[in-house]
MARRODREN-57374 format. One record per atom (N, C-alpha, C, CB): x, y, z; residue in one letter. Coordinates in steps of 0.1 Angstrom, whole numbers, plus 5000, padded with zeros to 4 digits. Glycine has a CB too. Example, Ala and Ser with C-alpha at 12.3 -4.5 7.8 and 13.67 -1.06 7.14 Angstrom:
BEGIN
513249435078A512349555078A513249675078A511349555090A512849785071S513749895071S512950005079S514149945057S
This chain:
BEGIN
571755864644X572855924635X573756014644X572156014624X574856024640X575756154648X575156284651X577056194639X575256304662X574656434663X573556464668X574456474653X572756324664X571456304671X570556324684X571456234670X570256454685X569656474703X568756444709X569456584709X568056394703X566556334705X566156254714X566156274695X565756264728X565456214743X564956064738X563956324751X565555944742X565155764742X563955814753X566755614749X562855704748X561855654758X562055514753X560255724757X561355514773X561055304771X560155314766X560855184784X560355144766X558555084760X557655104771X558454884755X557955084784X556355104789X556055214787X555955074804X556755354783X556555474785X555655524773X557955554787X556155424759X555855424746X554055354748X557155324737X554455284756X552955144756X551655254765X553554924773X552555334775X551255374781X550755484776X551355414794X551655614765X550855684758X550055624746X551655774756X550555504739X549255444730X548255424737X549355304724X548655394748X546955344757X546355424761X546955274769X546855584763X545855664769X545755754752X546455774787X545855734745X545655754729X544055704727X546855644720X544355584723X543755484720X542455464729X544555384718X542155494747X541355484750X540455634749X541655404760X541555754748X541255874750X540255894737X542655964753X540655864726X539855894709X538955764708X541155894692X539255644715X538355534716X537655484728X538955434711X537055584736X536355514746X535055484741X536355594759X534555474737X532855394735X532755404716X530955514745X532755284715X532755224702X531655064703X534655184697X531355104690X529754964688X530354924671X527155074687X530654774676X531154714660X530454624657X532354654657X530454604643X529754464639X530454384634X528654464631X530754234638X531254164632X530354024638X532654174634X531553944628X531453784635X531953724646X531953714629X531453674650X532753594661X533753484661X532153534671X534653494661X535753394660X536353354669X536653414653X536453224674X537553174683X536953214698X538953254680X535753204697X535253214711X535753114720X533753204712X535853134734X536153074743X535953104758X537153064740X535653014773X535053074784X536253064792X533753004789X536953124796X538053074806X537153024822X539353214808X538352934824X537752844836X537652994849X539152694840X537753124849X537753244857X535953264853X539053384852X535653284841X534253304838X534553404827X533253344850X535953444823X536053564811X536053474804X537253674808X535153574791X535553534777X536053594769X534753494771X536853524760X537653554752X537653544735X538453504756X537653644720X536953624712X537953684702X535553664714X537453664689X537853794681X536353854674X539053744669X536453974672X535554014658X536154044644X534754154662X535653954634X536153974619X535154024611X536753844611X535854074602X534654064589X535254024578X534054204585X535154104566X536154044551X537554104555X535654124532X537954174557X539154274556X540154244572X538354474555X539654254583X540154274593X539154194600X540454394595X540354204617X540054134625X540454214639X540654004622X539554194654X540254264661X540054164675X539854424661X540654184686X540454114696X539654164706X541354074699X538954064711X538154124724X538054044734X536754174721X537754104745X537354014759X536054134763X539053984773X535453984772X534354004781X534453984791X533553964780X534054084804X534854044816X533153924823X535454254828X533953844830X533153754836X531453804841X534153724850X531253914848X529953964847X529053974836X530054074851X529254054828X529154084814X528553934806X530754144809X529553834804X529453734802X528253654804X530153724805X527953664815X526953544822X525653644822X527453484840X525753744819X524453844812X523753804803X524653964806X524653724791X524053744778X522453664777X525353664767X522053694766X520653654768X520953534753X519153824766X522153504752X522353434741X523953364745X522253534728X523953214734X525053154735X525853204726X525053024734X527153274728X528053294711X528653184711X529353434707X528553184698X529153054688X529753124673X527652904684X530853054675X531453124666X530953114650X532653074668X530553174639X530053204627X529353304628X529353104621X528653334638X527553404645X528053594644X527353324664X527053654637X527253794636X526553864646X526953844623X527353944650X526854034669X527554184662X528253944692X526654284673X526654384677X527554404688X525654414679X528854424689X529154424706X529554624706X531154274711X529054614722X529554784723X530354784737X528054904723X531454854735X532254864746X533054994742X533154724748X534654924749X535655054747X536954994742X536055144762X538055074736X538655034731X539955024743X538555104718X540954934742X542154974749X543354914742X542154924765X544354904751X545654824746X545854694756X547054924747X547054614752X547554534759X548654524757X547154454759X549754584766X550554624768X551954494761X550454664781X551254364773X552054264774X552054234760X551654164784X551454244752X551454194733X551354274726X550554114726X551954414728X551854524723X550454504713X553254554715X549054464713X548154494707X546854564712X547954394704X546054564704X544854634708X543654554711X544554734697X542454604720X541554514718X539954574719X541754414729X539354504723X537954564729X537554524741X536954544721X537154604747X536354534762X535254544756X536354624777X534054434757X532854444757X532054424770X532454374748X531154544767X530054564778X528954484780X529454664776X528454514765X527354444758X527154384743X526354514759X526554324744X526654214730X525354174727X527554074731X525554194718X523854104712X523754074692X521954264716X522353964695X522353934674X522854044667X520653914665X523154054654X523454144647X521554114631X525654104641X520754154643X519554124633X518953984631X519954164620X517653954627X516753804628X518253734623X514953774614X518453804609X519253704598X520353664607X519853784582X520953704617X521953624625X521253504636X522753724634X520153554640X519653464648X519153354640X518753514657X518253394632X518253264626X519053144620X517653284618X520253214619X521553154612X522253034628X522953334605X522153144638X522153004646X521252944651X522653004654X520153014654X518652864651X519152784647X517452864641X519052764631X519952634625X520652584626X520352614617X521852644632X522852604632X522852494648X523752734631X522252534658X521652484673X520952334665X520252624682X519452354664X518752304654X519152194646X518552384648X520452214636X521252044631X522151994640X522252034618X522752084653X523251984662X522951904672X523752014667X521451924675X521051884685X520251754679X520251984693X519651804665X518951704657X519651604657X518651724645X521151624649X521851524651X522051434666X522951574648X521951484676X522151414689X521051314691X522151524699X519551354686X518851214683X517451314695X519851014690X517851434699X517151494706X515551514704X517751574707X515351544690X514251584682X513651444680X514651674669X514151324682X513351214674X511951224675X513751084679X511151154669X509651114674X509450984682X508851084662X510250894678X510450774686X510650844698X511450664681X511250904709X511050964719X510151044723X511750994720X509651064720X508151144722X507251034732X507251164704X507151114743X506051044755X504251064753X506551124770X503650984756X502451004752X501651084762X501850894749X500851184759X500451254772X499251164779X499951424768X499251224791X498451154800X496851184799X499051184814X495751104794X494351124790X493851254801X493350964794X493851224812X493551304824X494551324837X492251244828X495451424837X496551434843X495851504858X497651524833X495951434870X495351504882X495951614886X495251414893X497251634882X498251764883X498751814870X499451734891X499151934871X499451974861X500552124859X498051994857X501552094859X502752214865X503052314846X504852104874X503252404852X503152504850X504752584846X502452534860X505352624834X506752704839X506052844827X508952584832X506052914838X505953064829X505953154837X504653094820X505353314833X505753424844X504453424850X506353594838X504653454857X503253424870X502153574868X504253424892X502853634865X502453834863X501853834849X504153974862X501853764837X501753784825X500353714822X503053744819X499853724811X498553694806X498053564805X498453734796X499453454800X499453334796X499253264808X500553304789X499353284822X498953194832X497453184834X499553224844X497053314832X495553344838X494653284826X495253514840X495053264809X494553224800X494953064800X494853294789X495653014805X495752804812X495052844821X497452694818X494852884829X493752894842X492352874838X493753044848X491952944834X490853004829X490252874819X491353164822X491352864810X490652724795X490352604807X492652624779X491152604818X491252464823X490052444830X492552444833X490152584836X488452584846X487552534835X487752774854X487052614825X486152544819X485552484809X485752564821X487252364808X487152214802X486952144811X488152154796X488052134820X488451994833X488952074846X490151854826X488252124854X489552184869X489952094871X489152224885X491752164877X492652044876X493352124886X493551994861X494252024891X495152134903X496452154897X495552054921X496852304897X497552324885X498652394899X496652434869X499952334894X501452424906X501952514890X503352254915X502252644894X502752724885X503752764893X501952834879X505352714887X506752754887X507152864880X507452654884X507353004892X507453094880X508753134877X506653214882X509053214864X510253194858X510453354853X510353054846X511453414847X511753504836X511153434822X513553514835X510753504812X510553424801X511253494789X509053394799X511853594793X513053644783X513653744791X512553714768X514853744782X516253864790X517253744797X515454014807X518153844804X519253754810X518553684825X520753854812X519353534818X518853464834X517353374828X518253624850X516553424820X515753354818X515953184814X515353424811X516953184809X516953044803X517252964815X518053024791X518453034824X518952954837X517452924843X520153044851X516352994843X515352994851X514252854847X514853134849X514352864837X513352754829X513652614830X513152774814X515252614827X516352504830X515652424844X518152594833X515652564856X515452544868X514052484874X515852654873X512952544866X512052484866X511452354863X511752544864X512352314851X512152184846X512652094851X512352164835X513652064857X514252004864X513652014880X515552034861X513252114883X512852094893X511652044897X513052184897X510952004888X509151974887X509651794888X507952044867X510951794876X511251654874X511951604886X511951634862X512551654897X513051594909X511651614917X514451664915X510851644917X509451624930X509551474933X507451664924X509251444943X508951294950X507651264944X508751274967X507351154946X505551174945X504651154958X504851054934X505051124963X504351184978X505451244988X503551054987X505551324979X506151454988X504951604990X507851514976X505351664998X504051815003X503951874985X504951995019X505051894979X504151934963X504451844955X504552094955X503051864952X502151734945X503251714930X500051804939X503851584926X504251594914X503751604900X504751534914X504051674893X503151674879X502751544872X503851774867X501751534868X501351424856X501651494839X499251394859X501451654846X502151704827X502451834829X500751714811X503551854823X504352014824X503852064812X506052024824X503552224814X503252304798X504152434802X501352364794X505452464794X506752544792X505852644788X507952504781X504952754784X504152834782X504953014781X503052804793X504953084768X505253244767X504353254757X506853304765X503953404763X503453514751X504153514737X503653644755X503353584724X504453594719X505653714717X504053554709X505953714709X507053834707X508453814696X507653864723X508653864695X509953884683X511253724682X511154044690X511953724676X513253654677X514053664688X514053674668X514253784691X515253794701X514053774712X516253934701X513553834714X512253824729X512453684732X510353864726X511753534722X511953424721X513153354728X511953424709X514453424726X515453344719X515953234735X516853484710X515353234747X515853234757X515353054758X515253354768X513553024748X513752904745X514352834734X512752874745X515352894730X516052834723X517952814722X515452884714X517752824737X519252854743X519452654749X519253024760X520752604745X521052484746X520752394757X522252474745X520352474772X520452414779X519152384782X521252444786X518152504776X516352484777X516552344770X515152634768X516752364761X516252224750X516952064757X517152254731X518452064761X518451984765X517351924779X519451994764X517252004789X516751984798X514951954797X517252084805X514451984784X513051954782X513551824772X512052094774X513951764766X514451674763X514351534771X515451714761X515151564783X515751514796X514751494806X516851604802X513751534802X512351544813X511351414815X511251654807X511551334826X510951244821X508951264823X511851104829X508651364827X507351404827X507151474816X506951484838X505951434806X505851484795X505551644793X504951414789X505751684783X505651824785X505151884774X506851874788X503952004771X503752074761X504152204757X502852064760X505052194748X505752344747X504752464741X507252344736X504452574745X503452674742X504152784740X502452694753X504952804731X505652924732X505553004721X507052894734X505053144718X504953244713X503353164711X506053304702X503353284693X502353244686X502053134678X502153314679X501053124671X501452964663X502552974650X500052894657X502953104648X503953134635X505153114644X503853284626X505153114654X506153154664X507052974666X505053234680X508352964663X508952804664X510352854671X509152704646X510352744686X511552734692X512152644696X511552794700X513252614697X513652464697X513252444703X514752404698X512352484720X512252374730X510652314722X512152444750X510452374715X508852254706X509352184695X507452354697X510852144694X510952064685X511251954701X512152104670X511951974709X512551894720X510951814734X513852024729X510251924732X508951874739X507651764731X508252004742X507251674738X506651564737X505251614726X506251494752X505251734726X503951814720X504051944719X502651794729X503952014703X503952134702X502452194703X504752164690X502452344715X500552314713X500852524701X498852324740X500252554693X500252664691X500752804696X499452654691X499452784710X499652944718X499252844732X498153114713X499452924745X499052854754X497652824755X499352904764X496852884751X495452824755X495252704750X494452894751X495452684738X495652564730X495952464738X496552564719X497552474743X497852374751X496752374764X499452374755X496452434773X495452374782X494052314775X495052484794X493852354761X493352274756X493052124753X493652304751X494952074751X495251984749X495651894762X496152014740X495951934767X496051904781X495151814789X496052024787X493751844789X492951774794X491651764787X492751804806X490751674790X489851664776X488451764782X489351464770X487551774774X486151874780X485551774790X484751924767X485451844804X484351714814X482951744808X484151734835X482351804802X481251804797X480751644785X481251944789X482151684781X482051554768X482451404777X483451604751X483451444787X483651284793X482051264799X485051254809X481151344805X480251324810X479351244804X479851404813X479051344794X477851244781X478651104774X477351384764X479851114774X480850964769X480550874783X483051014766X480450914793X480350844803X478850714800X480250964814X477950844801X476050834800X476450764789X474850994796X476950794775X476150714767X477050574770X476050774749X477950494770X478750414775X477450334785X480050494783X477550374796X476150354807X475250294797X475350504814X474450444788X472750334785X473050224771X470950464778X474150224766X474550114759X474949994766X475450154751X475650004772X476049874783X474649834789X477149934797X473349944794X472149874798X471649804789X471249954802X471549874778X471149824764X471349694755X471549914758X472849664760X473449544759X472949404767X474849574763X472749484779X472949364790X471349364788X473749404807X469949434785X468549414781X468249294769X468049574775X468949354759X469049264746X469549124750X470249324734X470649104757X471348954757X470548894770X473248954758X469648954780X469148904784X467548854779X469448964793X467148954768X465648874757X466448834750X464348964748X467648774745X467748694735X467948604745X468748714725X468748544761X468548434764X467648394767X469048414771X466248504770X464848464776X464048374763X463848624782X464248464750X464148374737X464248204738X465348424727X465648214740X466548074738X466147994749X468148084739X465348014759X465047904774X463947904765X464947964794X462848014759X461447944758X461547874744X460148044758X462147924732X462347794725X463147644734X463147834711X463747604740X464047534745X463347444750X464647564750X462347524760X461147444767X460147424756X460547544780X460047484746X459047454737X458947284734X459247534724X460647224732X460947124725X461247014735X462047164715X461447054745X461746964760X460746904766X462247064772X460646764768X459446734770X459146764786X459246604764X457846754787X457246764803X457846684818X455746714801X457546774826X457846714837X456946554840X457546824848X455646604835X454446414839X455746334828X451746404826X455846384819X456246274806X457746194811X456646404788X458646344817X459546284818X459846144835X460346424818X459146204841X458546114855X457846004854X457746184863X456746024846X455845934852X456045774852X454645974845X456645714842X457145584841X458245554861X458345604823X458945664861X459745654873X458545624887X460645804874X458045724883X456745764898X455945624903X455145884893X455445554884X454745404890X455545324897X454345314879X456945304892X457945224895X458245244911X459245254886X458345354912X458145454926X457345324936X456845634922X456145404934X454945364941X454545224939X453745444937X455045134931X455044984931X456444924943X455344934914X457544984939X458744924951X457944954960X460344994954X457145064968X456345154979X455845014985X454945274973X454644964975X453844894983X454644764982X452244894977X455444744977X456144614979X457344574993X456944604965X457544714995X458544735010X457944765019X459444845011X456344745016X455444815028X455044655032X453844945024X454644545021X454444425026X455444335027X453544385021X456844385023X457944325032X458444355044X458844315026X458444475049X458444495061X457444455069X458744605062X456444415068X455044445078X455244255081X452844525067X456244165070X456344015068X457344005079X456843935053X458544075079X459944045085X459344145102X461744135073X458744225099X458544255114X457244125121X457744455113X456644105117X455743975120X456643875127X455143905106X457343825114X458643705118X459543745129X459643665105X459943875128X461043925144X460243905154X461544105148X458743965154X458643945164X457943805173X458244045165X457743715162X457943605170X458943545176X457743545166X460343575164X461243515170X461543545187X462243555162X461443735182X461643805199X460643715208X461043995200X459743675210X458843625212X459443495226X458343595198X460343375214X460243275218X461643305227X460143165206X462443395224X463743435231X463343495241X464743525224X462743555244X461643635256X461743495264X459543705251X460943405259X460543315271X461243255279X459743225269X462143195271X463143135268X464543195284X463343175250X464243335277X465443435286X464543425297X465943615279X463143465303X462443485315X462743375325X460943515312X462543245319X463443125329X464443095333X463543045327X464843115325X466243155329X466943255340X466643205320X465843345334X466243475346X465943465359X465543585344X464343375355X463943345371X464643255381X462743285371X465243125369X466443075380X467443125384X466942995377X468043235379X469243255383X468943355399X470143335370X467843425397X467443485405X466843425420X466743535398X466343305419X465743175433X467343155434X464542975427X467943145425X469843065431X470543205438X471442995412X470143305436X470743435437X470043465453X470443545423X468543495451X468143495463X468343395478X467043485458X468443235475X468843145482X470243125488X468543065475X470843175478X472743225484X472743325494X473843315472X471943445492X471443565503X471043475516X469943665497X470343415514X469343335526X470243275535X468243205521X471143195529X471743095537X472843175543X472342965530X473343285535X474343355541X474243445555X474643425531X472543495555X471843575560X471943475579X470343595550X471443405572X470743275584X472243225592X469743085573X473243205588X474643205590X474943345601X475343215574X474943395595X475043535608X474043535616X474943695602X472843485614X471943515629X472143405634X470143555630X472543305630X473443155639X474743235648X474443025624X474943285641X476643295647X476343425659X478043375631X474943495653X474843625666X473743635675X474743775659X473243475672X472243435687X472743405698X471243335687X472243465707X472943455722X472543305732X472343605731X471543255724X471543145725X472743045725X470843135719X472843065714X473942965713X475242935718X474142975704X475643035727X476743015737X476542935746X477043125744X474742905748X474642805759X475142685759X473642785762X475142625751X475642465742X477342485750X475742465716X477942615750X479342565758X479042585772X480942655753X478142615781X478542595791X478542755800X479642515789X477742855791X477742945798X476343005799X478743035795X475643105806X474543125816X473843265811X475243125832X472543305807X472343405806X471743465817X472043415798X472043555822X471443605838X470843745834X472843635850X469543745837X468443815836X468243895848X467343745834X467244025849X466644045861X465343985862X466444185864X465543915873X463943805874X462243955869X463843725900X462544035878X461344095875X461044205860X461044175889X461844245856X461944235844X462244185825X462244255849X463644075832X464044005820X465044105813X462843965811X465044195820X466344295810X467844175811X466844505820X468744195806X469944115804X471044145820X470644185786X471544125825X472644165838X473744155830X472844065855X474644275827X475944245820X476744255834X476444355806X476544285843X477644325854X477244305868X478044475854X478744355876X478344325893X477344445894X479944345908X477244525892X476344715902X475344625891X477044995897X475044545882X473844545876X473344475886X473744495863X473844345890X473344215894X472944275909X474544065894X473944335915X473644375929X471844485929X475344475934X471944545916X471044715917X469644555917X471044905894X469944465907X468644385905X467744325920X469244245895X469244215925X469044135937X468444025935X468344185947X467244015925X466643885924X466643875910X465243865930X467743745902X467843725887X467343575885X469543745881X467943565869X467143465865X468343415859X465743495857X468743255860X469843175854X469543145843X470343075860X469443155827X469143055819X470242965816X468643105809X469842795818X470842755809X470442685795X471742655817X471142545790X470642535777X469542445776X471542515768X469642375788X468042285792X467342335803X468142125795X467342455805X466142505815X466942675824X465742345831X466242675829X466642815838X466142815854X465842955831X466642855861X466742885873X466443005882X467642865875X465843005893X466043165900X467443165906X464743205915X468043295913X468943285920X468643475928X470543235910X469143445942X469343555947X470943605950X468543535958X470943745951X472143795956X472143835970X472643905947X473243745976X473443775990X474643825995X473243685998X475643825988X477143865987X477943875975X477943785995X478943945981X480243965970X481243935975X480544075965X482143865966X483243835965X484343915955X483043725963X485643905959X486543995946X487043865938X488344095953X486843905926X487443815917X488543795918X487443835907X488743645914X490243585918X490843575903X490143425926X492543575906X492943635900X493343565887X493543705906X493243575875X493443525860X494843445861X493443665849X495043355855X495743275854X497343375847X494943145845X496943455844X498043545837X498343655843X497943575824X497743645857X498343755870X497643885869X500043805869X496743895859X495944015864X494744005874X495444065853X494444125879X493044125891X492044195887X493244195906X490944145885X490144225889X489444315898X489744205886X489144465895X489344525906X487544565912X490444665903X486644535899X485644475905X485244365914X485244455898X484244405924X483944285930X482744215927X483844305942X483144075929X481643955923X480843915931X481943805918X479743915928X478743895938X478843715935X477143995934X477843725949X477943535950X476143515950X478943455970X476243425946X474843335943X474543245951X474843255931X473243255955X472843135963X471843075954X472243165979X
């Protein structure tokens, strides 16, 4: 208006005293509402509103904060959040920072129980047709619970004495923040083991907590426990709280057991009772095999009762026997008789034979024999005209002159008589018609 003296402020000047207003009379405030319009930004903030009948206000959760929660928000869902109040400049509005958040009482948690509960059902998660059968006697046996708490030492303890088993305990949070990531972690991690890898892989997992409240609970019943026990392909028995006590991961596991003991209950059967199941198995099977061996011993002696005898069944054969006997005894003793005459007359027959061939065999020798001492008597050179010369006082043979000369007095034979002769000289041999000399000299004969 005219006249008007009144100092202009900007808007940031306007924006920053709302804000130190608004945080100054609203720094720590705790509301209850619903949640609306929840959302995770891809940073890790989330972003929300809280309503009730009347109003609505906006809030964020800074990324830390967030990944605290010991719960999923989903929007319908009534919470407690406590934080502080501020502005936001850029949209001239107000909001809430939240610190912390949690159910607004059972009647909210239960409201999303159910609400979890028909979605997952729907997914086909809960079926029975998927339900694995547990293993009679599992040689391993893993374990997801807190390692410090009661419930390990009570599966310990049932197991020792039903069945000792070799038991791997993966230990975990079993409520508060982080727990759920933890169980997630354990299940999946039992379900990636090798089987001959250094830890031993399970034959059966038991998910195992004390009990305690809804919210204490609520960590098996956070989306990703259930899927991941679901997703397990090692069967698994969920043991969680009391037996009043129901969390999704025992609608999602192959077997809900009560309390944990129960399940190491269920888990493996009493070796006392496999023992005596064993035994009586054993003296029935003896018992079996006693009986069906006097009922066959029965069945051979009626048998033989009605079977006739060994004389009965033989004896017709045996005469028959012992008649061929003596009938092959006096056909052979006939045909050996008759061989051996035949051999007999072939003998003789062959011995003349032999003997001639032998006089013709011997007589061929003879003449052949007699032929060489023809041909190698020294006689017989005489017939042409030559002389055997002896030493007269001896008769030894003179092959030479030093013989004839050493002698002096020999003896001529010829082929009608023989002669003396003396040696009175020598002469040199004259010389061969084919120009050789001899270089011996020849004695001369008178």
């Amino acid at each position: 208006m005219p006249g008007d003296n009144a100092l202009a402020v900007t808007v940031s000047e306007l924006s920053g005293k709302l804000k130190r207003m608004v945080e100054g009379e609203f720094g720590h405030v705790r509301l209850r509402g619903e949640i609306s319009g929840y959302k995770r930004a891809a940073s890790g903030h989330a972003y929300l509103c809280l309503k009730d009948e009347d109003a609505v206000i906006d809030a964020v959760m800074w990324k830390g904060q967030a990944g605290g929660l010991a719960f999923r928000p989903q929007d319908g869902v009534e919470v407690i959040a406590t934080g502080r109040l501020t502005t936001y400049p850029g949209r001239s509005k107000y909001q809430i920072v939240i610190e912390r958040m949690e159910l607004a009482g059972a009647g909210a948690l239960m409201a999303l129980f159910e609400k979890l509960k028909a979605q997952l059902a729907g997914e086909g998660l809960f079926d029975s047709a998927a339900k694995r059968p547990l293993p009679f006697l599992p040689r391993v046996i893993g374990v997801v619970t807190s390692p410090t708490g009661a419930v390990i030492r009570d599966i310990l303890h049932r197991l020792e004495d039903r069945c000792p088993s070799h038991v791997v305990v993966w230990p975990v949070k079993v409520q508060g923040a982080g727990a759920a990531e933890e169980v997630v972690a354990a299940v999946r991690g039992f379900d990636a083991l090798p089987a001959d890898g250094p830890v031993p892989r399970p034959d059966l997992v038991i998910v195992a907590r004390g009990g305690g409240s809804i919210e204490d609970l609520w960590a098996f019943n956070e989306e990703a426990v259930v899927r991941a026990v679901a997703a397990c392909s090692i069967p698994i028995i969920s043991a969680v709280g009391h037996e009043t006590d129901t969390t999704l991961c025992d609608f999602a596991a192959d077997l809900r057991a009560p309390t944990p003991t129960a399940a190491a209950e269920l888990a493996v059967p009493v070796l006392a009772d496999l023992r005596l199941t064993v035994a009586s198995h054993s003296a029935r099977t003896e018992r079996c095999a006693n009986r069906y061996v006097e009922r066959g011993r029965e069945k051979l002696a009626a048998l033989a009762r009605v079977l006739p005898t060994r004389d009965r069944l033989l004896g017709g054969q045996r005469q028959r026997a012992d008649e061929a006997a003596l009938r092959l005894d006096r056909a052979l003793e006939r045909r050996v008789t008759r061989e051996r005459a035949s051999l007999e007359r072939a003998g003789g027959a062959l011995r003349v034979a032999t003997l001639q061939r032998q006089v013709e065999a011997a007589r061929g020798r003879l003449d052949a024999t007699w032929k060489l001492v023809e041909a190698l008597n020294p006689l017989g050179v005489l017939e042409r005209g030559y002389a055997l010369v002896t030493a007269r006082d001896g008769g030894a043979v003179v092959a030479g002159a030093e013989e004839a000369r050493a002698a002096g007095a020999l003896s001529l034979r010829f082929r009608d008589g023989a002669v003396d002769a003396d040696v009175v000289g020598v002469e040199r041999a004259r010389p061969r018609a084919y120009g050789k000399r001899k270089s011996a000299e020849q004695p001369q004969l008178l």
